[in-house]
Residue frames relative to the residue before (quaternion, step in Angstrom):
aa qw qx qy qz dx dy dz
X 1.0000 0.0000 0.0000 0.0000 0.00 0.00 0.00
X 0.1827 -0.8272 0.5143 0.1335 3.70 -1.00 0.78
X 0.6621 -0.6946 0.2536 0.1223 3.08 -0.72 1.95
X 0.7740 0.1137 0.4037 0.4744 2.13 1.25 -2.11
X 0.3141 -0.8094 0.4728 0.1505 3.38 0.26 1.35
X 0.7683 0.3737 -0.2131 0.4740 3.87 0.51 -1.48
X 0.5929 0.4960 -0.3942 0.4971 4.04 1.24 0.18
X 0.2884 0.8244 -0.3936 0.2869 2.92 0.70 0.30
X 0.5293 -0.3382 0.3058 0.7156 3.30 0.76 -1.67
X 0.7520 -0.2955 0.4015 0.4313 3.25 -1.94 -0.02
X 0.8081 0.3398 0.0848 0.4735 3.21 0.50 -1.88
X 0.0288 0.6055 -0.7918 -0.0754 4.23 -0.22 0.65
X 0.3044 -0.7813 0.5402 0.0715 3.22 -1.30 1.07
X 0.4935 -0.7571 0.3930 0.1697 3.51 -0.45 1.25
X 0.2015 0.8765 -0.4346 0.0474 3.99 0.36 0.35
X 0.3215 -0.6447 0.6926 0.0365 3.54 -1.03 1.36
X 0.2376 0.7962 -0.5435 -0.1192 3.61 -0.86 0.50
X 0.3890 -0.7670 0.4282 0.2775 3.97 -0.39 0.14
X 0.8161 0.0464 -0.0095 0.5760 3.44 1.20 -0.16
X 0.7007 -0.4628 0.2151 0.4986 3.84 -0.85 1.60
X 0.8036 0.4981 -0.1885 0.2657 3.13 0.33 -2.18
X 0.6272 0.5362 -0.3231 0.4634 3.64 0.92 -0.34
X 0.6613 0.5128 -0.3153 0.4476 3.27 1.31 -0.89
X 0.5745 0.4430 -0.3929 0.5651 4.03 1.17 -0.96
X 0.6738 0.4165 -0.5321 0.2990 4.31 0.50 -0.50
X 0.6489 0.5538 -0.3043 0.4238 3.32 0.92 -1.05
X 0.5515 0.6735 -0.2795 0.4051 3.30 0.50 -0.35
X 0.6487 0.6007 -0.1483 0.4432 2.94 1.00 -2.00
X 0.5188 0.8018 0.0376 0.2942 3.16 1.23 -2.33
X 0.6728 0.2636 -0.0111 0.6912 3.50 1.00 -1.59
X 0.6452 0.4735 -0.4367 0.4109 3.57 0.28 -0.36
X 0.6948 0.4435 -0.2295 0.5176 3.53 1.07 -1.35
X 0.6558 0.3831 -0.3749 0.5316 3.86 0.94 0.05
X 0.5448 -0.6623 0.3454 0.3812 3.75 1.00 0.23
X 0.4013 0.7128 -0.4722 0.3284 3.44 0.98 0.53
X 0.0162 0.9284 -0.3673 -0.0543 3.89 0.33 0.56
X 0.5468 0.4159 -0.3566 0.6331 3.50 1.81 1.55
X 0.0742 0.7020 -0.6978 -0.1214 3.27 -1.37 0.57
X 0.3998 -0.6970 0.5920 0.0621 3.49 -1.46 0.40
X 0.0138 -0.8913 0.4288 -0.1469 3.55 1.08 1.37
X 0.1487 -0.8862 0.4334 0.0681 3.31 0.29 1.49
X 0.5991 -0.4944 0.5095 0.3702 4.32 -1.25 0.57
X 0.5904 0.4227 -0.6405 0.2499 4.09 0.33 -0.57
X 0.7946 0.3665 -0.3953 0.2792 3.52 -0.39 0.25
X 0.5155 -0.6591 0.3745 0.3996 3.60 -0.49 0.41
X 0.6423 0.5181 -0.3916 0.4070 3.76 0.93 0.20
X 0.2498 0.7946 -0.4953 0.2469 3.38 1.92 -0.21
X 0.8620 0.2395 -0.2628 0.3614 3.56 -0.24 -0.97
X 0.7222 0.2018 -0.4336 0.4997 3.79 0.76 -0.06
X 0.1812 0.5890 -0.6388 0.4606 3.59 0.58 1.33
X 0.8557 0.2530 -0.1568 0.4232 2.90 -0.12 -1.34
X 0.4155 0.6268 -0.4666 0.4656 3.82 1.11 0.06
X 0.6953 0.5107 -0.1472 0.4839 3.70 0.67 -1.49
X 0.7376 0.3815 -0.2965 0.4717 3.58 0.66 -0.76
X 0.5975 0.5790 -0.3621 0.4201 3.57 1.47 -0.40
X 0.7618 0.4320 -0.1737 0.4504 3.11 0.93 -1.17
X 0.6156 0.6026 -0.0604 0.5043 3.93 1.61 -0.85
X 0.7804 -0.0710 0.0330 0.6204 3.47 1.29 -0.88
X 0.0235 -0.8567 0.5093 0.0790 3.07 0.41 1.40
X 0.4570 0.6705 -0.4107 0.4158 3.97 1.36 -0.64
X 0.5414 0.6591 -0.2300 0.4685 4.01 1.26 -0.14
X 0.1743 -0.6723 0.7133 0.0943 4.21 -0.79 0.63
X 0.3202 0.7871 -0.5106 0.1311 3.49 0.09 1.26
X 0.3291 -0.8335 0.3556 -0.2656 2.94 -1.10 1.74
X 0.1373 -0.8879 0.4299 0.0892 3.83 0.11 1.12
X 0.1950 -0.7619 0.6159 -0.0457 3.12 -1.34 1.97
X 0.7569 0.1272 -0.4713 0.4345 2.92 -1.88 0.78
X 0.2725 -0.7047 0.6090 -0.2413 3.31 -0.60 1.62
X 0.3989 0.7847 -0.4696 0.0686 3.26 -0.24 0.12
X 0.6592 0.2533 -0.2599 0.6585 3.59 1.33 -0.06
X 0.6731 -0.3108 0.5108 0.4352 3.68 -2.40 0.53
X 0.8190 0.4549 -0.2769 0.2138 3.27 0.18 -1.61
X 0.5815 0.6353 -0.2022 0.4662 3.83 1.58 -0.55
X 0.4997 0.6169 -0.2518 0.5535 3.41 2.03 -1.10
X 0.8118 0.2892 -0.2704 0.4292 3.68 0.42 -0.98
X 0.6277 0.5346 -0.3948 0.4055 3.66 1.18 -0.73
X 0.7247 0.2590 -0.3676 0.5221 3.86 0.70 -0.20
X 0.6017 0.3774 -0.6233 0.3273 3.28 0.21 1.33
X 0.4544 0.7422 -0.3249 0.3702 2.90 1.47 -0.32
X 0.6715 0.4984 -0.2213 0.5017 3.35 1.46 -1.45
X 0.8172 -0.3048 0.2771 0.4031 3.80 0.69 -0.95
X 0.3497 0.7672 -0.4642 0.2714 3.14 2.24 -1.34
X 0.4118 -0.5651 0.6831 0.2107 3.82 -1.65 1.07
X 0.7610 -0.1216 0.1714 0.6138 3.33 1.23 -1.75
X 0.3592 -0.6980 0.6002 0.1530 3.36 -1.30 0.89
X 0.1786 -0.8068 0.5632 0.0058 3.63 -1.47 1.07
X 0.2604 -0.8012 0.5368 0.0460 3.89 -0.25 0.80
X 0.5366 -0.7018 0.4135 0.2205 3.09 -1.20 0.83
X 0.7448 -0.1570 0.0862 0.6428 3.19 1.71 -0.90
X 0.6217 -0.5800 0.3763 0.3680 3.98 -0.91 0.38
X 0.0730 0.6610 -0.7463 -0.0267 3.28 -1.70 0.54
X 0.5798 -0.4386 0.4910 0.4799 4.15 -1.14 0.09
X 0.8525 0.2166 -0.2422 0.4094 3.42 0.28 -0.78
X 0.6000 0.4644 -0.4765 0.4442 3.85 0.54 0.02
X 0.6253 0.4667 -0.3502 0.5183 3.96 1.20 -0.64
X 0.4100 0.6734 -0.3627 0.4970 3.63 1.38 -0.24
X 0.7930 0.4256 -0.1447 0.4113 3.30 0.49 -1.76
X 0.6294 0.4782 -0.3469 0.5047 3.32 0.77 -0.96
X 0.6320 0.5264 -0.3642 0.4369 3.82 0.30 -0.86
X 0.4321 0.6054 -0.3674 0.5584 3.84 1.00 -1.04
X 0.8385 0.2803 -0.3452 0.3149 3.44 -0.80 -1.44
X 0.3447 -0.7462 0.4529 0.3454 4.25 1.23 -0.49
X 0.5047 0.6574 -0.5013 0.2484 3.44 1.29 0.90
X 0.5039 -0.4931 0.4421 0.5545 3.87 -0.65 -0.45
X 0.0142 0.8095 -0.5839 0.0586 3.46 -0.85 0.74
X 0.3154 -0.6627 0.6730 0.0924 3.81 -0.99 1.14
X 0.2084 -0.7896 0.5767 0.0210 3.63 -1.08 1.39
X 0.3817 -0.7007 0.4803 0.3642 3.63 -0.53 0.36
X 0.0494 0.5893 -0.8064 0.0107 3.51 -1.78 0.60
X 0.2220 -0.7278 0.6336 0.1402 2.80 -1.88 0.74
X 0.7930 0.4701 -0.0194 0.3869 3.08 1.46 -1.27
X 0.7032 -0.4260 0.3416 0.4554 3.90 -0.36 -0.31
X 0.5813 0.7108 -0.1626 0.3611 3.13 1.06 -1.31
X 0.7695 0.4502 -0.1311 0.4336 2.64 0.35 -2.75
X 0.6484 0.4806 -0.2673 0.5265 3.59 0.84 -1.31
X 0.6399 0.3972 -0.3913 0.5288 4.02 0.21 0.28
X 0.6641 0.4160 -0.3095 0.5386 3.70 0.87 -0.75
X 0.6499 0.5105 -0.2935 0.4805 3.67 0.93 -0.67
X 0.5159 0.5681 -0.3347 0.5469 3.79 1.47 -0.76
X 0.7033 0.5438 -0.2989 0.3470 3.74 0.59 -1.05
X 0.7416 0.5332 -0.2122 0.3473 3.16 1.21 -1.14
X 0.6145 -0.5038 0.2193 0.5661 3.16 2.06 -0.56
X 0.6170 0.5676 -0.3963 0.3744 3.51 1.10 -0.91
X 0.4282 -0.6371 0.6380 0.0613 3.31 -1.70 1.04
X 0.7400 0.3215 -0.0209 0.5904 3.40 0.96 -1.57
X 0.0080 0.7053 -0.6817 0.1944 3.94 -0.94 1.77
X 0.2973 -0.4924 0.7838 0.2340 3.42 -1.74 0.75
X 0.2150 -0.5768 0.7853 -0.0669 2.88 -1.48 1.53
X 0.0766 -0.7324 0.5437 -0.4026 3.23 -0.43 2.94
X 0.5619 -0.4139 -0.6671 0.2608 1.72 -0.99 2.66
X 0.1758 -0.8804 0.3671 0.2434 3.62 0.09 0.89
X 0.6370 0.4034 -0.4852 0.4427 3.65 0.89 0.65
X 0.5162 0.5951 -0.3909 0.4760 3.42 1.04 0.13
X 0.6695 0.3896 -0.2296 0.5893 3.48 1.07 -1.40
X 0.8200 -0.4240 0.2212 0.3145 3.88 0.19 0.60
X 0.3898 -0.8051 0.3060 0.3259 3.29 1.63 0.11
X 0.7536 -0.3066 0.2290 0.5345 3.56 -0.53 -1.30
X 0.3923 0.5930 -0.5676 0.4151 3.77 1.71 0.22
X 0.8225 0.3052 -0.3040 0.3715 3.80 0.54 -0.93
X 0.5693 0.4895 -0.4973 0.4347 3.52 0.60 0.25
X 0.5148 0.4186 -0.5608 0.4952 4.11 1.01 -0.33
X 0.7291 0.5555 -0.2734 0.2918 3.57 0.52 -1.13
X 0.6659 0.4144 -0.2089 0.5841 3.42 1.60 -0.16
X 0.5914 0.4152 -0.5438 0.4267 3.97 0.72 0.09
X 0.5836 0.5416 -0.5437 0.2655 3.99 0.19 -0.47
X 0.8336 0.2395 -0.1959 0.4576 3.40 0.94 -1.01
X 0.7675 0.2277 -0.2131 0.5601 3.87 1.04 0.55
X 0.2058 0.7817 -0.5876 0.0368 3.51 1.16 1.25
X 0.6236 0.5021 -0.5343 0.2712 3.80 0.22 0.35
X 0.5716 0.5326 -0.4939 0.3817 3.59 1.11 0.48
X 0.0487 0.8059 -0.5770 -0.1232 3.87 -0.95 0.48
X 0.1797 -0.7686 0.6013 0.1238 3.58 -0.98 1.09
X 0.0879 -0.7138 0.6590 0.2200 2.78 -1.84 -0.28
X 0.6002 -0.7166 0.3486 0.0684 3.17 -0.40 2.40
X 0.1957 0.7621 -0.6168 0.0199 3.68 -0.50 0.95
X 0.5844 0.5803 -0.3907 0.4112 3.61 -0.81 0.57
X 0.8442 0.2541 0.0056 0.4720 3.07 -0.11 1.03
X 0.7375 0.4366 -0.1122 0.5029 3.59 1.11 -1.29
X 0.2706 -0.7940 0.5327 -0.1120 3.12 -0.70 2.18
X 0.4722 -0.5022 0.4560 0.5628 3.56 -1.15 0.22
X 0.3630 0.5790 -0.6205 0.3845 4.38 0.29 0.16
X 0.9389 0.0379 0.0317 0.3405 2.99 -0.31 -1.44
X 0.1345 -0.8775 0.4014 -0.2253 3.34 1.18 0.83
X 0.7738 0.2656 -0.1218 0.5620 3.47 -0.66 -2.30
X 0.7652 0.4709 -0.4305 0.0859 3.69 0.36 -0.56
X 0.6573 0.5008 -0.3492 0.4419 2.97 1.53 -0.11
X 0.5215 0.5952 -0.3439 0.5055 3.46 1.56 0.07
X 0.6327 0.3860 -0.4087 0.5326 3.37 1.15 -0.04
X 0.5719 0.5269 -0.4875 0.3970 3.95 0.44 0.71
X 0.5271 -0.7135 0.3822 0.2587 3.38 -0.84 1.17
X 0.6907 0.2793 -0.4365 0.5044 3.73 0.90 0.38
X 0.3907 0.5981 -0.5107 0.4784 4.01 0.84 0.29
X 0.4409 -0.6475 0.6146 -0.0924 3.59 -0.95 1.75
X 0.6907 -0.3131 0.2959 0.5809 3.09 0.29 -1.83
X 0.2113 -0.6789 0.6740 0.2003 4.04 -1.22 -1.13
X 0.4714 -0.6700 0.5711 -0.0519 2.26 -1.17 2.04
X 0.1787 0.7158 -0.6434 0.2044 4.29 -0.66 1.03
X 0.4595 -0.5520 0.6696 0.1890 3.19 -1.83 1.07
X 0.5857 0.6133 -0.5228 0.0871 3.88 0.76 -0.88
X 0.5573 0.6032 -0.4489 0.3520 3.68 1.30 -0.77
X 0.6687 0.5259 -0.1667 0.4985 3.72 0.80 -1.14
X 0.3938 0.6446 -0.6553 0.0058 4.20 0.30 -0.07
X 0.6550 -0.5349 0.3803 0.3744 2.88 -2.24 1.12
X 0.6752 0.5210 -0.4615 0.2444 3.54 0.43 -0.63
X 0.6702 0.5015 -0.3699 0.4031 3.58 1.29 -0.79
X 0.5075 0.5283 -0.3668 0.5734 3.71 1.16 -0.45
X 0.7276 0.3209 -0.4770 0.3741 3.63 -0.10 -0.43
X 0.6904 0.5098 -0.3195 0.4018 3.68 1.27 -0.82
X 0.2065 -0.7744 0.4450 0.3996 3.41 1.40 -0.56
X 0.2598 0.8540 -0.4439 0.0785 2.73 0.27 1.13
X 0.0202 -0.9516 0.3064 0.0156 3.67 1.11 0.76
X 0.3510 0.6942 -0.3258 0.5374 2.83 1.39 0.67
X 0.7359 0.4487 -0.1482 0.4849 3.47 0.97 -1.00
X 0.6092 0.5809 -0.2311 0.4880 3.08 1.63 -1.34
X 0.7496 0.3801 -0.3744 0.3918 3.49 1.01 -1.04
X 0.5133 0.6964 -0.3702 0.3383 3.57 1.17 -0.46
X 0.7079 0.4983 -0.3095 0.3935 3.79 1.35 -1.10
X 0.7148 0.3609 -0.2286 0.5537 3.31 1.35 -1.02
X 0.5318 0.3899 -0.5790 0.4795 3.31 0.43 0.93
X 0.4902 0.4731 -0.4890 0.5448 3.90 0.80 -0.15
X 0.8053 0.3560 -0.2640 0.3936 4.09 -0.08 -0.63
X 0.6913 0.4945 -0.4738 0.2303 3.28 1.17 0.72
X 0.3804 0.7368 -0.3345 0.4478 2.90 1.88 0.39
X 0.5913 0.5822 -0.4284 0.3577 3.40 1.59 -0.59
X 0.1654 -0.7654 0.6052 0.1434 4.10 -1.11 0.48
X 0.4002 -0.6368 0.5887 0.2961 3.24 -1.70 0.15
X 0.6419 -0.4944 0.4991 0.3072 3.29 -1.92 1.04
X 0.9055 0.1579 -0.1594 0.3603 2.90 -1.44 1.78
């Protein structure tokens, strides 16, 4: 059972793939660079038996289906293997769905609001989506004094640059990035490269 979605690792790794086999290398890839999550997102029509293959292929892996965005996507990647399922942002009925399937799931907020309405419902742990667009790490300092019981982990935007900085804020969990996973090394398979980035992001730590 996972406690804890944002303890995971420093780094949940964001991953687009186009085709099963890239999805069991990459996978493979982060495990062998000590990275011990992936974040296998739906844009592609192989999303869900990706994530079938990586369940069943790399089980040493915490692998997990992002961009959520419908009830009906919530149940099909558990269906496939999803550990845990991540949304870009919140509706009654897609936070409905995700609760249904009984996995641990991270809801988007962008705003003040969403993250108070998301507090009500119970959640502690939120993907803070698109998080350099939505104000980066000025609005999350500006948001723990008055909501320090929410913690996020920022996806959008967040590069191995600027990474530690949002990992050095006391409500930042973890960060969510495609850099470990580029499309060009995945299309080359190159897993070699892949294991080299996510071994650079376990050195990364949290504030305090």
């Amino acid at each position: 059972m996972i406690e804890s979605l944002l303890s995971l690792s420093p780094v949940i790794p964001v991953v687009v793939v186009h085709d099963t086999d890239e999805a069991v290398g990459v996978a493979r890839a982060l495990v062998d660079g000590g990275v011990p999550v992936i974040e296998l997102t739906l844009r592609t029509p192989v999303g869900l038996e990706a994530i079938r293959r990586i369940a069943a292929e790399v089980p040493e892996i915490v692998v997990g289906a992002g961009t959520i965005v419908s009830p009906d996507q919530a149940a099909q990647a558990a269906a496939a293997g999803a550990q845990f399922l991540v949304s870009p942002g919140s509706t009654d009925q897609l936070l409905d769905a995700m609760t249904q399937t009984g996995l641990p799931h991270l809801p988007g907020a962008s705003t003040v609001s969403e993250v108070l309405a998301l507090l009500e419902r119970g959640y502690r742990e939120l993907k803070f989506f698109p998080a350099e667009a939505a104000g980066g790490t000025a609005f999350l300092k500006a948001l723990h004094a008055p909501v320090p019981s929410a913690r996020f982990c920022p996806t959008g935007g967040v590069t191995e640059a600027n990474a530690a900085s949002y990992l050095a804020l006391p409500n930042v969990g973890c960060v969510g990035g495609s850099w470990l996973t580029p499309s060009d090394a995945v299309a080359a398979r190159d897993w070699t490269r892949v294991k080299e980035l996510a071994a650079a992001t376990t050195g990364l730590t949290l504030a305090g």
